[in-house]
C-alpha positions in Angstrom: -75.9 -39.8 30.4 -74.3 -42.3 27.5 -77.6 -44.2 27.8 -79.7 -41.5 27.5 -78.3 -40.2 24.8 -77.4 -43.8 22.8 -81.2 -44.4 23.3 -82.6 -40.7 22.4 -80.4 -41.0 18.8 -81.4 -44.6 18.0 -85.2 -43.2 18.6 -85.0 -40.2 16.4 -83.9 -42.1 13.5 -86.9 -45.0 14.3 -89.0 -41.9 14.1 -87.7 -40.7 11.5 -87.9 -43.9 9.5 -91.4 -44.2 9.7 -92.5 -40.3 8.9 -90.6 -40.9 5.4 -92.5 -44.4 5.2 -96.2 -42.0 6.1 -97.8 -39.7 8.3 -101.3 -40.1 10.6 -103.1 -38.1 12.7 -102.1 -40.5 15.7 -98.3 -40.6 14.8 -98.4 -36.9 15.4 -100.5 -37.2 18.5 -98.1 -39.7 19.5 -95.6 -36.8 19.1 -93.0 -38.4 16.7 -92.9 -35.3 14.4 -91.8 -33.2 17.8 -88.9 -36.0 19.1 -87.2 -36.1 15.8 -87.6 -32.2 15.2 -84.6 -30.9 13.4 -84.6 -27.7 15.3 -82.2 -27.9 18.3 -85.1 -26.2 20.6 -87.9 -28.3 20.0 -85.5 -31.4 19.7 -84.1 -29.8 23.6 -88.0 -29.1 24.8 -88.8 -32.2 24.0 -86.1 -34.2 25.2 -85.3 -32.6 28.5 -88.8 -33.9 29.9 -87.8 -37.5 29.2 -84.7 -36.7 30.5 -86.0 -35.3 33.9 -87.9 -38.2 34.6 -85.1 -40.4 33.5 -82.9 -38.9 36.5 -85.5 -39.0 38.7 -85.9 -42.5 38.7 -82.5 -42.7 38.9 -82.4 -40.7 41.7 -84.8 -43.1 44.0 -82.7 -46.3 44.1 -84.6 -48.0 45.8 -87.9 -47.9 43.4 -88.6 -51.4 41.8 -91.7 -50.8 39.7 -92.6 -48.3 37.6 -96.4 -47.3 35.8 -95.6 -45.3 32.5 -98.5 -44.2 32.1 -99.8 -42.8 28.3 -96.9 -43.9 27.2 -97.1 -42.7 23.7 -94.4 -43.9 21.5 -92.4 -45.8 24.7 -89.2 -44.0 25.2 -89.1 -43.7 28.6 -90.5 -47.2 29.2 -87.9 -48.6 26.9 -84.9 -45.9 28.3 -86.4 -47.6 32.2 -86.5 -50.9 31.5 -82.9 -50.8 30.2 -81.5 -49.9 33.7 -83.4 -53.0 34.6 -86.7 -51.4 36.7 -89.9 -53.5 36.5 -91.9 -51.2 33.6 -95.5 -51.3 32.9 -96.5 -48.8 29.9 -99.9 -48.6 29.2 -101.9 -46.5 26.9 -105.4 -46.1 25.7 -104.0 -47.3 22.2 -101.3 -49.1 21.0 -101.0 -47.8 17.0 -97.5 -45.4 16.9 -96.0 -47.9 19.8 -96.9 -50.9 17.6 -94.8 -48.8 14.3 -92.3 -47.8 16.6 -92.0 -51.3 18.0 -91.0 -52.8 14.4 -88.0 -50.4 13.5 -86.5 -51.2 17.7 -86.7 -54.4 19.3 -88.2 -53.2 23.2 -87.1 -55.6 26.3 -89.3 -58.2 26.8 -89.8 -57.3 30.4 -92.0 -54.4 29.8 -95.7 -55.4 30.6 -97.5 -53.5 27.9 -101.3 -52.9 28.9 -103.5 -51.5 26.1 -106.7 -49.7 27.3 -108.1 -47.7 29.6 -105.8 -47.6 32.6 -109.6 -47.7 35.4 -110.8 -50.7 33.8 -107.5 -52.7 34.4 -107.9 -54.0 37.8 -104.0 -53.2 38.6 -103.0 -53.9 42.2 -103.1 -51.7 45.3 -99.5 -50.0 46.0 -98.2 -51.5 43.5 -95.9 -48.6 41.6 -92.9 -46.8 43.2 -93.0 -44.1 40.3 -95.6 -43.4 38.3 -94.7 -41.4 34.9 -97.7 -39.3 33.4 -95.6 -37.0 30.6 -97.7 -34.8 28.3 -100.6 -37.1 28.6 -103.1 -35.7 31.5 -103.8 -32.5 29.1 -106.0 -35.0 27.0 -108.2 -35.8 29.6 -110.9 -34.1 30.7 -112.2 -35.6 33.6 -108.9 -36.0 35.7 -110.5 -36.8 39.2 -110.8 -40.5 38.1 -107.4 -41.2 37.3 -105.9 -39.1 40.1 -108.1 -41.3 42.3 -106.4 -43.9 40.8 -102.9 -43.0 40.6 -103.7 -42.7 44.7 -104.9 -46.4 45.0 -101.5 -47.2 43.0 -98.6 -45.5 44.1 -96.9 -47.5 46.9 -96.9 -45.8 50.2 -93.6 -43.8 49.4 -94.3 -43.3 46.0 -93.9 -40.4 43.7 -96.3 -39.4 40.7 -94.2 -37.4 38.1 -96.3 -35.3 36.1 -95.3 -33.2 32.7 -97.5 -30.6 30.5 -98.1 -27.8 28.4 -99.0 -23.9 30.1 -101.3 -23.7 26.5 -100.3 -19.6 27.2 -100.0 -17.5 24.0 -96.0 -18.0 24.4 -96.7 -21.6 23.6 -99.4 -21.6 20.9 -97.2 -19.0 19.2 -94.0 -21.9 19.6 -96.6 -24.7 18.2 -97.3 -22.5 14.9 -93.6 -22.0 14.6 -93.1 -25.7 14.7 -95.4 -26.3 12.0 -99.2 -27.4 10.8 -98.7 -31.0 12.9 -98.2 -28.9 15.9 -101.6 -27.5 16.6 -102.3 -28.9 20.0 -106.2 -29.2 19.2 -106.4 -32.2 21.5 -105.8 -30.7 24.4 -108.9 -30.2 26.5 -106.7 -28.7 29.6 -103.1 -27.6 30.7 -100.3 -28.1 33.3 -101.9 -25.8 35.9 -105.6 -26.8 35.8 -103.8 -30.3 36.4 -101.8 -28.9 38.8 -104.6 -27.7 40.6 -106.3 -31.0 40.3 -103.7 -33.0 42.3 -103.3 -30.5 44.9 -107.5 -31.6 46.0 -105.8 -35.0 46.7 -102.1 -35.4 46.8 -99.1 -32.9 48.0 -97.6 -31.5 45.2 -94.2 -30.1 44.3 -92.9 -28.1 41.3 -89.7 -29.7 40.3 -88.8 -27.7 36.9 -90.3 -25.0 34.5 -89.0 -24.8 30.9 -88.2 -22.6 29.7 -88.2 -19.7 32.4 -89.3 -16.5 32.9 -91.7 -17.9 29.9 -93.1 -20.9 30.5 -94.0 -23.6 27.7 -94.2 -26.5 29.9 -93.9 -27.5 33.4 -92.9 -30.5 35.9 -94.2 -31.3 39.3 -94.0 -34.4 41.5 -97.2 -35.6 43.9 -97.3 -37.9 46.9 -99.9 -39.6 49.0 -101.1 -36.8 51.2 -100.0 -38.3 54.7 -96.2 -38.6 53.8 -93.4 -36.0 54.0 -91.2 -34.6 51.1 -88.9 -36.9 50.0 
C-alpha cells in the first residue's frame, strides 16, 4: 500500500494548502476539511473508504474502465488512474476538484465530465467498476441513477457503493468533528440506498465501520442475472 499512502499524504497537504488559503460552503461539501482532519479517527474513517475501493479494484484484474462517479475532490480517480485503469470522474460541479487540481497535477488520462451524469449520453456497458463513495446520500430521487448505473456497468460489472447510517452515533461523531461537519445536505442514508438497489440489482455488504456501531457502510451491487463474483 506505498501508493496509497504516497498519494493519501501528498492530498492532505493539497487540502490543507487551500483551507489556510480560504474556506466555502462547497470545499466542505467536497469533504476537504474531513480528509485532512488532524484526528487519527476521522483522518482513519475517512481514509479507509477510499482505501476499500482502492483494493477492490485491485482485486478485479481484469477491469479496464472505471466510472467515479461524484467524484468530489478526485482522490480515488487520481489514486486509479495511477495504476493505469481507464478513469472517468464526473460530478455535478467541478469547483473544489478545479482548487484541488492547481496544488496536484492529475494524469491526463482521466476523462473529467462536469454535469449531471443522465444527461451525458455515456455508452451502454461501458464501466467494469463503478465508484459511488459518500455521494448517493445527496440525492433524493435515486431510481434514476440506479437505472443508469444498470444501463452502464458491463455485463460483469460491480457498483461499489459508500455512505453515512445518519444514526444518533453519527450525528453525535459530526458535532464532535466540528461546525463544518453538520451533514445538512444529506436528504437520505446508507440503508434507504441500500434498499434502493436491492429493487434492481443484487446486493452485497462488503464492510461496516466501525462495528457493533455503525457510522458508515460499504456494499457492492451487480446486474441482477449474474452470480457473486
Amino acid at each position: 500500500m506505498k501508493e496509497f499512502n504516497n498519494s493519501k499524504k501528498r492530498f492532505k497537504n493539497a487540502f490543507r494548502r487551500i483551507l489556510k488559503e480560504g474556506d466555502a460552503y462547497e470545499i466542505g461539501e467536497a469533504a476537504l476539511p474531513a480528509y485532512s482532519h488532524k484526528n487519527p479517527f476521522i483522518d482513519w474513517l475517512f481514509w479507509e473508504r477510499i482505501k476499500v475501493a482502492y483494493k477492490l479494484a485491485n482485486k478485479h484484474k481484469s477491469a479496464e474502465k472505471i466510472l467515479d462517479f461524484g467524484c468530489g475532490s478526485g482522490v480515488l480517480s487520481y489514486m486509479l488512474a495511477e495504476k493505469n485503469y481507464t478513469v472517468t470522474a464526473c460530478d455535478i460541479e467541478f469547483g473544489p476538484l478545479e482548487l484541488v487540481k492547481s496544488k496536484i497535477e492529475f494524469p491526463t488520462t482521466i476523462n473529467f465530465i462536469e454535469g449531471d451524469i443522465l444527461t451525458k449520453n455515456l455508452t451502454n456497458n461501458s464501466f467494469d467498476i463503478i465508484f459511488a463513495m459518500d455521494v448517493l446520500e445527496h440525492i433524493e430521487n435515486l431510481d434514476p441513477y440506479i437505472n443508469e448505473f444498470n444501463r452502464l456497468l458491463s455485463p460483469n460489472g460491480v457498483i461499489l457503493i459508500s455512505g453515512p447510517t445518519e444514526n444518533i452515533f453519527y450525528k453525535f461523531g459530526r458535532k464532535m468533528a466540528g461546525s463544518r461537519f453538520t451533514g445538512d445536505y444529506h436528504v437520505t442514508n446508507i440503508s434507504i440506498i441500500k434498499e434502493s438497489f436491492k429493487k434492481k440489482m443484487k446486493v452485497f455488504s462488503i464492510k461496516k465501520l466501525l462495528f457493533p456501531v455503525v457510522l458508515f457502510e460499504l456494499f457492492t451491487a451487480q446486474k441482477k442475472s449474474l452470480n457473486n463474483i
